[in-house]
MMTF fields as JSON, N, C-alpha, C and O atoms, coordinates in Angstrom:
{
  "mmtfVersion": "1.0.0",
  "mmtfProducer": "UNKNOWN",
  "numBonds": 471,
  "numAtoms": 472,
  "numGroups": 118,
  "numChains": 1,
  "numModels": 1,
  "chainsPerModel": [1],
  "groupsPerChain": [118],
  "chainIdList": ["A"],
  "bondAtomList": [4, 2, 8, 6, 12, 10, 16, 14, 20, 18, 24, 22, 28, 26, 32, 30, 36, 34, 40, 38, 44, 42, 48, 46, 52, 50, 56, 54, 60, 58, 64, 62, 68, 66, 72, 70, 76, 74, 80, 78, 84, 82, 88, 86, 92, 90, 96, 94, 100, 98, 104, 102, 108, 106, 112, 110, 116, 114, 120, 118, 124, 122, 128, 126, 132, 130, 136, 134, 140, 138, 144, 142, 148, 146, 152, 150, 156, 154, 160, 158, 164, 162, 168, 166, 172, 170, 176, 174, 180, 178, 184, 182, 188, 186, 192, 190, 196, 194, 200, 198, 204, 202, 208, 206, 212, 210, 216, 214, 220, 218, 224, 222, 228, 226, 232, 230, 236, 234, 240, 238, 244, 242, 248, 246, 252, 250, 256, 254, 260, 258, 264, 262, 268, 266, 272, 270, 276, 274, 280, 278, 284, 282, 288, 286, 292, 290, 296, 294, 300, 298, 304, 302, 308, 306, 312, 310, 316, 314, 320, 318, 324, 322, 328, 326, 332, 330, 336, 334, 340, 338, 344, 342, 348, 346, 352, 350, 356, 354, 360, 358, 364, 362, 368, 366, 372, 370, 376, 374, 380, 378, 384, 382, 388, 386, 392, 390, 396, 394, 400, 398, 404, 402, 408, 406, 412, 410, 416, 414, 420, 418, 424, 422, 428, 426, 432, 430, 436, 434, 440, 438, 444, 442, 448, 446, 452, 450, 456, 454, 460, 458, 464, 462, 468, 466],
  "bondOrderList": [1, 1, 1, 1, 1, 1, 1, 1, 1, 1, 1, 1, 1, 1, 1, 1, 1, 1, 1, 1, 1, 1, 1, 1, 1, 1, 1, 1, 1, 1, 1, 1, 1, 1, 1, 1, 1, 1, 1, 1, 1, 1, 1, 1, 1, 1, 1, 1, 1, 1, 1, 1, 1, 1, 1, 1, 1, 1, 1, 1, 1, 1, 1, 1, 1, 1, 1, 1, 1, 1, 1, 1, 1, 1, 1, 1, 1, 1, 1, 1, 1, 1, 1, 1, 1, 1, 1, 1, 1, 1, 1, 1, 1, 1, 1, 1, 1, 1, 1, 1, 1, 1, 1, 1, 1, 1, 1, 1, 1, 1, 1, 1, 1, 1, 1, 1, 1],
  "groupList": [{"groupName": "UNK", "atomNameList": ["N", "CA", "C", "O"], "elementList": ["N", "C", "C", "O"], "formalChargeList": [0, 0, 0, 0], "bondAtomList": [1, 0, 2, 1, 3, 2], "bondOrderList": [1, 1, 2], "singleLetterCode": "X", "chemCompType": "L-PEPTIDE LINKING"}],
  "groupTypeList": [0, 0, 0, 0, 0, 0, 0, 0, 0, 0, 0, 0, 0, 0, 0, 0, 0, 0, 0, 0, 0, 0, 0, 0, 0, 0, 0, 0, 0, 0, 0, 0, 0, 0, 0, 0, 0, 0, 0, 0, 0, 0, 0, 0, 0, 0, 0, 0, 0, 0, 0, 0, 0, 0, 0, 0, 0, 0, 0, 0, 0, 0, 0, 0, 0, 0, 0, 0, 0, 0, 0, 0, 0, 0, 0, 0, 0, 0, 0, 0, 0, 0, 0, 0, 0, 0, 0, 0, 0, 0, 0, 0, 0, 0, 0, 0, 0, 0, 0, 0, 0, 0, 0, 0, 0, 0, 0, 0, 0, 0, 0, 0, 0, 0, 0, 0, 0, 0],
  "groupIdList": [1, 2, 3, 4, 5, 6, 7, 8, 9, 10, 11, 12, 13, 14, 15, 16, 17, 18, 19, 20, 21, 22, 23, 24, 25, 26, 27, 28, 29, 30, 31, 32, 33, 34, 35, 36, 37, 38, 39, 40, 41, 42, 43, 44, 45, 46, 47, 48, 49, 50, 51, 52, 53, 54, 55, 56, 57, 58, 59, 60, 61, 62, 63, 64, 65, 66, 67, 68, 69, 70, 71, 72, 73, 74, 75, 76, 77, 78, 79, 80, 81, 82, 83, 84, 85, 86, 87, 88, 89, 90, 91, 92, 93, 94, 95, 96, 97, 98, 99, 100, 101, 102, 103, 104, 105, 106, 107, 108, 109, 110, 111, 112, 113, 114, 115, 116, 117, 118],
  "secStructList": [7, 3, 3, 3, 3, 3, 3, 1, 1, 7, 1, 1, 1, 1, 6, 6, 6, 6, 3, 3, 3, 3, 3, 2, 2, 2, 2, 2, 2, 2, 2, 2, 2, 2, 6, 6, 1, 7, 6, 6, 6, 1, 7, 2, 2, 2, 2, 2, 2, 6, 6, 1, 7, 1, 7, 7, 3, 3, 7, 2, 2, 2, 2, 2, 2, 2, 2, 2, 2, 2, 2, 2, 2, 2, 2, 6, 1, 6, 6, 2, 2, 2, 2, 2, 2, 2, 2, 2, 6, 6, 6, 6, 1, 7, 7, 7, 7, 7, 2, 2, 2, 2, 2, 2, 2, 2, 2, 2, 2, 2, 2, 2, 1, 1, 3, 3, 3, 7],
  "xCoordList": [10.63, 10.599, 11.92, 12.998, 11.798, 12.92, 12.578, 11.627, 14.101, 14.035, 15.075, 16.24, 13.938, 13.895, 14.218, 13.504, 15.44, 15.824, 15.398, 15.487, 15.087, 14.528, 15.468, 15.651, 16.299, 17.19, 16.525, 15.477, 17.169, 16.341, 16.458, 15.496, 17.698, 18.283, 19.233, 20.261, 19.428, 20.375, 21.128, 20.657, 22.474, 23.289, 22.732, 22.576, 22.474, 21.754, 20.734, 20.385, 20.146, 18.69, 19.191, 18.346, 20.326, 20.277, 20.477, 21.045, 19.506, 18.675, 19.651, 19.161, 21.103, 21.989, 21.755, 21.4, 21.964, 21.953, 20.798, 20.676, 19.488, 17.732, 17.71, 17.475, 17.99, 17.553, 18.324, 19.404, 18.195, 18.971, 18.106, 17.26, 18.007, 17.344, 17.844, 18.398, 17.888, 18.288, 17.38, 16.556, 17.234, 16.825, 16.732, 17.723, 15.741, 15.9, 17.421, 18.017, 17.57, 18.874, 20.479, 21.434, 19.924, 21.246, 21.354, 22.36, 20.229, 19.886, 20.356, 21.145, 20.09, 20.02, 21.466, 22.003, 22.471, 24.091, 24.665, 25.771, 24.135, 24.657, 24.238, 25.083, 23.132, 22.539, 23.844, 24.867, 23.443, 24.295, 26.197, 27.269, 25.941, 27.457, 27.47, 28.086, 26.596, 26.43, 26.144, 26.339, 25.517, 25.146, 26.722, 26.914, 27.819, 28.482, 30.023, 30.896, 29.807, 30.867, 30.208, 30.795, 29.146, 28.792, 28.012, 26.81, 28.898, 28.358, 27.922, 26.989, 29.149, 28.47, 28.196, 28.572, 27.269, 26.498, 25.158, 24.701, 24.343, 23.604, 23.453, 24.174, 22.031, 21.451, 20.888, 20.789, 20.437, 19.866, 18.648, 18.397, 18.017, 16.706, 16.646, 15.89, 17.935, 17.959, 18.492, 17.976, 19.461, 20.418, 19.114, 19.162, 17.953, 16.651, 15.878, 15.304, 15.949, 15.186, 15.395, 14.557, 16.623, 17.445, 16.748, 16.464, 16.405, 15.717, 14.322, 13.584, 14.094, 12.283, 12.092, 12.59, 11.668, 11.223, 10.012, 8.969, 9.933, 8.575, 9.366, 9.123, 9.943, 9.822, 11.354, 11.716, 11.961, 13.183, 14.045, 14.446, 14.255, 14.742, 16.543, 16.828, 17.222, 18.901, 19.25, 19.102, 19.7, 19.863, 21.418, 22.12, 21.4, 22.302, 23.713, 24.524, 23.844, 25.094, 25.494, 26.593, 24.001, 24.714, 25.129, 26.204, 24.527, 24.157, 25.978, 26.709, 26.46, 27.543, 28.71, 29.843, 28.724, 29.367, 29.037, 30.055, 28.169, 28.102, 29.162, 30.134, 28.665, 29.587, 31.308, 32.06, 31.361, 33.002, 33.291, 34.422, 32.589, 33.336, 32.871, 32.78, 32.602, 32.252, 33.798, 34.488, 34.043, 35.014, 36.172, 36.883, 36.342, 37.336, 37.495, 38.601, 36.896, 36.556, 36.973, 37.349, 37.052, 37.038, 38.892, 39.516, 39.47, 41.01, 41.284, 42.085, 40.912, 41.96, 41.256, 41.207, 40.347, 40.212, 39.107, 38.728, 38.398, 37.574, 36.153, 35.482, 35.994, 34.946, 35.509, 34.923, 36.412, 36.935, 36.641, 35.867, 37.391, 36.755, 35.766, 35.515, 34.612, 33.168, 32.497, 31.591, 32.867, 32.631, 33.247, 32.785, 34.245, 34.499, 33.54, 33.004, 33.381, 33.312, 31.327, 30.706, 30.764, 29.255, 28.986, 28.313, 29.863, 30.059, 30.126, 29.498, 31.2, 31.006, 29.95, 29.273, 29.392, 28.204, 26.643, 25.644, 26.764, 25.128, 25.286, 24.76, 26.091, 25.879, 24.45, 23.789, 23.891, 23.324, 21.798, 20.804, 22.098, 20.654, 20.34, 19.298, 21.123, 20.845, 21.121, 21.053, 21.566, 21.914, 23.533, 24.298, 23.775, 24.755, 25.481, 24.897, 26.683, 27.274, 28.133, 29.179, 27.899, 28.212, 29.28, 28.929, 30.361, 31.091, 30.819, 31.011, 30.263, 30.049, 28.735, 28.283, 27.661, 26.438, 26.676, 25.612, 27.478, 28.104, 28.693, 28.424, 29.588, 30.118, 29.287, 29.336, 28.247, 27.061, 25.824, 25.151, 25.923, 25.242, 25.944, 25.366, 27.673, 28.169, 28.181, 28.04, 28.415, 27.879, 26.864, 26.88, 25.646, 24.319, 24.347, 23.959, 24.832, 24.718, 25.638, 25.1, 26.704, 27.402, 26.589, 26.347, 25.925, 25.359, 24.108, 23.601, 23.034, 21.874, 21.309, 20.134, 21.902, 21.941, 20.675, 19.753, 20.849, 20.47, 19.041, 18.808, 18.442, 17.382, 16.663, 17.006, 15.479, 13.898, 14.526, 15.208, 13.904, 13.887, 12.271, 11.381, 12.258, 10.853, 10.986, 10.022],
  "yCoordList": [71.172, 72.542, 73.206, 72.616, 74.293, 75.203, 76.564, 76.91, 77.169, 78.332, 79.507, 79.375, 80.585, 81.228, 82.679, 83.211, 83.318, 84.381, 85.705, 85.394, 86.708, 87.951, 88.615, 88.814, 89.151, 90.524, 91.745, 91.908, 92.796, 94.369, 94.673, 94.801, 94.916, 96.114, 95.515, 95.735, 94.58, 93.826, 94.934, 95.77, 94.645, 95.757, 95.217, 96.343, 94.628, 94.306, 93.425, 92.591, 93.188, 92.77, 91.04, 90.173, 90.737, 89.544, 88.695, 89.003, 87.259, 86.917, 86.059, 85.579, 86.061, 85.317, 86.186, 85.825, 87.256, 88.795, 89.069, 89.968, 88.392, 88.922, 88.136, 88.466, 86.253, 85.139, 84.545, 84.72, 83.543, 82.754, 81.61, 82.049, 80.246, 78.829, 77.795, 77.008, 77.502, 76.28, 75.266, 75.842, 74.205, 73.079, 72.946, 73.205, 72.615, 73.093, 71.684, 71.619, 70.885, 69.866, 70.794, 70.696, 72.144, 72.381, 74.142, 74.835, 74.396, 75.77, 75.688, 76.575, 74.986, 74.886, 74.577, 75.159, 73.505, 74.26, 74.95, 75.235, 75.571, 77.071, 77.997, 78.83, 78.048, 79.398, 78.702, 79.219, 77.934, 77.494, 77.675, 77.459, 78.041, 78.447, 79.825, 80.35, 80.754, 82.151, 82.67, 83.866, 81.565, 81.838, 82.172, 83.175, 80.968, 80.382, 81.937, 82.427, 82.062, 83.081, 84.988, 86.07, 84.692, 86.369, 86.53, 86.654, 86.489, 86.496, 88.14, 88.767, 88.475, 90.163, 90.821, 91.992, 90.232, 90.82, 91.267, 92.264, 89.598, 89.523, 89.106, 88.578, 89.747, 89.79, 88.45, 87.69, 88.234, 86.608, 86.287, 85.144, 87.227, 87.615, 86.915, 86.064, 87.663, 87.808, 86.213, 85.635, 85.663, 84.544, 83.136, 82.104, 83.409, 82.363, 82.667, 81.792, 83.8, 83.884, 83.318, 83.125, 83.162, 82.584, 81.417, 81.232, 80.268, 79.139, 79.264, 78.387, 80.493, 80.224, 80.573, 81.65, 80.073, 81.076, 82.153, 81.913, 83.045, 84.107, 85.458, 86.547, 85.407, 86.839, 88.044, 89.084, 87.451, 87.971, 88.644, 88.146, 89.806, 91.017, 91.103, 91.213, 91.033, 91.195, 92.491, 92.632, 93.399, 94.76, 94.526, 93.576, 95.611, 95.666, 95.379, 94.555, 95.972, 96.127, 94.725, 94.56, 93.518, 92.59, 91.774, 91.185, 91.649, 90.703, 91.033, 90.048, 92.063, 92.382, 92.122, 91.998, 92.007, 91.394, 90.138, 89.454, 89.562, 87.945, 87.476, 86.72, 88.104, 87.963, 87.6, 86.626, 89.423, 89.283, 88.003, 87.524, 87.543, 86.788, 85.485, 84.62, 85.23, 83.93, 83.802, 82.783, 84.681, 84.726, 84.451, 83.453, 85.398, 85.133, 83.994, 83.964, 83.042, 81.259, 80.541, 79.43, 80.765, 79.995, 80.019, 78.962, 81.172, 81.461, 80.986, 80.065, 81.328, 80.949, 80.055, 80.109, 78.795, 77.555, 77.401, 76.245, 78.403, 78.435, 77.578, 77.117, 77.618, 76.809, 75.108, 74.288, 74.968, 73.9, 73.106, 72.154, 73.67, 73.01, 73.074, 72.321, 74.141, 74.159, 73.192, 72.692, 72.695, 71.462, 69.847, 68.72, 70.432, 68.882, 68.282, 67.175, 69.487, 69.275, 68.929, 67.979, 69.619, 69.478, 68.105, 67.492, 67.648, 66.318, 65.304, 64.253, 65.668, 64.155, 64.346, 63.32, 65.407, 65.345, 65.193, 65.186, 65.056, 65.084, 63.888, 63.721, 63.098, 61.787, 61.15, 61.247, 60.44, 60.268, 61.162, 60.628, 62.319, 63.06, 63.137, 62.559, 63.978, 63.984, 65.277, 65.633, 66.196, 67.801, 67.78, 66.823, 68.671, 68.692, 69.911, 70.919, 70.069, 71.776, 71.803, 71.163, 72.461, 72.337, 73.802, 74.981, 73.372, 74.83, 75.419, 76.63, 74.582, 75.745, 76.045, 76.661, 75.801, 76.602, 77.582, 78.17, 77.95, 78.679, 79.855, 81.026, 79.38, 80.242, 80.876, 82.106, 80.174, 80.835, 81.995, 82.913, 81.494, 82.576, 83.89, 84.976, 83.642, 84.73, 85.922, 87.121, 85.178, 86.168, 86.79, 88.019, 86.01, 86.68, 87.611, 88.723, 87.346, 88.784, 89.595, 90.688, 89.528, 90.809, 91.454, 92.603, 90.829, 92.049, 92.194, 92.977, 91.683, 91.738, 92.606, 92.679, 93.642, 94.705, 94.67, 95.481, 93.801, 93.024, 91.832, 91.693, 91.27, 90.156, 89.693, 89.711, 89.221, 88.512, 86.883, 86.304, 86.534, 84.892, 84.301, 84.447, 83.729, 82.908, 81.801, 81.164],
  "zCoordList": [-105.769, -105.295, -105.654, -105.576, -105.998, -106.804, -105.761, -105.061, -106.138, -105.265, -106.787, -107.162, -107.292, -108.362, -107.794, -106.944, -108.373, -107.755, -109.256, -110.444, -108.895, -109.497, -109.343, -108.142, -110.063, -109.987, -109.98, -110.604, -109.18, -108.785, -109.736, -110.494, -110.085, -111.151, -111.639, -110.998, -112.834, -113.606, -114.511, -115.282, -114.144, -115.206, -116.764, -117.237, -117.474, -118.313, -119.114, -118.278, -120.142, -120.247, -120.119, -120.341, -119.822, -120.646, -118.992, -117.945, -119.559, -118.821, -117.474, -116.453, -117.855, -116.834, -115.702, -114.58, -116.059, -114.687, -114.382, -113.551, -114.942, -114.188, -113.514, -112.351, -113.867, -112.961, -112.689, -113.254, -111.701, -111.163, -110.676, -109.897, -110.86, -110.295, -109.581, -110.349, -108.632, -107.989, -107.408, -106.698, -107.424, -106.94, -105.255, -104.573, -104.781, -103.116, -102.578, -101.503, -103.697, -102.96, -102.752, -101.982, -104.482, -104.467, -103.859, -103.707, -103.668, -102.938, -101.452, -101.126, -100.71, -99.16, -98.99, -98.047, -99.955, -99.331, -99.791, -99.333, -100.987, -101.365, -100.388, -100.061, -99.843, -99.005, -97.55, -97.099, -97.359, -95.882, -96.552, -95.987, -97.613, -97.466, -97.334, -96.406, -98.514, -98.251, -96.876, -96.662, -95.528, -94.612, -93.743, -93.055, -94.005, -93.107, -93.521, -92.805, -94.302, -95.108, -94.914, -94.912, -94.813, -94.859, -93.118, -92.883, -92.334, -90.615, -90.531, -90.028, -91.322, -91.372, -92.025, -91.995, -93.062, -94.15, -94.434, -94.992, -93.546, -93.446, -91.493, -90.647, -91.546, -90.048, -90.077, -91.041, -88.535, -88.409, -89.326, -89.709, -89.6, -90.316, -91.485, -91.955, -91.946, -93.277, -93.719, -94.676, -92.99, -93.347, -93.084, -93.753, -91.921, -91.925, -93.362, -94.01, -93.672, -94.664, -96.239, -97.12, -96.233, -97.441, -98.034, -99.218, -96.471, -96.814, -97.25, -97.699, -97.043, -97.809, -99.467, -99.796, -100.16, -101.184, -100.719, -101.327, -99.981, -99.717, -100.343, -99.823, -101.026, -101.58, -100.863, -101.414, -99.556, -99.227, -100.269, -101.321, -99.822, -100.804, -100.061, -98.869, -100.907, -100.671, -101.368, -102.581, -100.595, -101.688, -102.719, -103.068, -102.858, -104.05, -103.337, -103.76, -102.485, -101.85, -100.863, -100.333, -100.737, -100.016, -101.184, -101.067, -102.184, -103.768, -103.856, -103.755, -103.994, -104.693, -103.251, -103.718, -101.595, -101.03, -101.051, -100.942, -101.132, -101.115, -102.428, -102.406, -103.347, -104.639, -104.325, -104.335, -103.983, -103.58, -102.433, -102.514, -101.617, -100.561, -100.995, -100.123, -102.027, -102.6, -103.541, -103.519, -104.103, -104.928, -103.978, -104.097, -103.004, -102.272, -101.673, -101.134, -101.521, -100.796, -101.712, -101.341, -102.811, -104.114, -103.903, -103.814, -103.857, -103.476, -102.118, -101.957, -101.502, -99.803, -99.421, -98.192, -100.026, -99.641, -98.952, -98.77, -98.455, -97.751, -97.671, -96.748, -99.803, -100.097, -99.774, -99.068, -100.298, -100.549, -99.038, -98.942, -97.917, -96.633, -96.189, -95.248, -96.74, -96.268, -96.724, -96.056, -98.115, -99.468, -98.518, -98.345, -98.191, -97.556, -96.504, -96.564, -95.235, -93.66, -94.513, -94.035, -95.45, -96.155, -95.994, -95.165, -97.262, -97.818, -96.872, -97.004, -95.463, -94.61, -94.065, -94.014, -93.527, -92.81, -93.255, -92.535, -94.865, -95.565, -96.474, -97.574, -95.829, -97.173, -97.154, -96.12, -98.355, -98.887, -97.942, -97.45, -97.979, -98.283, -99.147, -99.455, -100.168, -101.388, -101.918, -103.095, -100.524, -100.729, -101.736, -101.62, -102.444, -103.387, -103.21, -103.608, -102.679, -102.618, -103.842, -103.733, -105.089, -106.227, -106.75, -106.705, -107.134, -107.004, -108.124, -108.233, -109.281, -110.934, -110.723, -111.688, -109.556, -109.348, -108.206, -108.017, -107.486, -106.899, -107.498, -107.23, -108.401, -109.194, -109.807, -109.774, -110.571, -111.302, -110.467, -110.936, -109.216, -108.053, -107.903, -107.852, -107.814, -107.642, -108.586, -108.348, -109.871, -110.941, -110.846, -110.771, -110.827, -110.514, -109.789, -110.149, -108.562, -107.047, -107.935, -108.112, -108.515, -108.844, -109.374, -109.004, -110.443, -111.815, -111.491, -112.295, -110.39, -110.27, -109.993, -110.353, -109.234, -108.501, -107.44, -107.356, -106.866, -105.515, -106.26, -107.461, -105.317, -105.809, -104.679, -103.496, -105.269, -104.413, -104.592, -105.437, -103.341, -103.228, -103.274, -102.437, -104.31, -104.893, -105.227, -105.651]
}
């Protein structure tokens, strides 16, 4: 099971900025990081909804703060201890919090100009 993201309005045709794919091992601690970092971005709604693929719509303006405060974690450490405290607590599940698919999400929300969860 994969969780396939649709861009609204991609600043352009090319296909890094329409889609985005993750694996539900490596989706669920990326979203639980986007969850744990954006308290006021997203509503309770919105942050349960992350885990489903049904179609959850992120507008433009959260795609592009999730972005920025992903970036900013990456600097003041933030990921780095969310990556640690992950890691002792999910050994051998099999969940993976991966920082160059992270990185690759954040891009996405910048240029996507918001996106569907499928």
């Amino acid at each position: 099971m994969g969780f396939d993201l649709y861009a609204l309005d991609p600043i352009t045709d090319n296909e890094e900025h329409g889609y985005f794919r993750a694996n539900v091992w490596y989706w669920r601690p990326l979203w639980a990081f986007v969850e744990y970092i954006c308290q006021d971005t997203l509503n309770d709604s919105e942050k349960k909804a992350g885990y489903y693929n049904d179609g959850n719509i992120i507008s433009k303006e959260q795609a592009q703060q999730i972005s920025n405060k992903l970036k900013l974690s990456f600097t003041d450490e933030t990921f780095n201890k969310f990556k640690n405290d992950f890691d002792k607590t999910n050994t051998g599940t099999g969940y993976n919090c991966n920082y160059e698919l992270i990185v690759e999400f954040s891009n996405f929300c910048l240029n996507s100009g918001g996106f569907t969860i499928h």
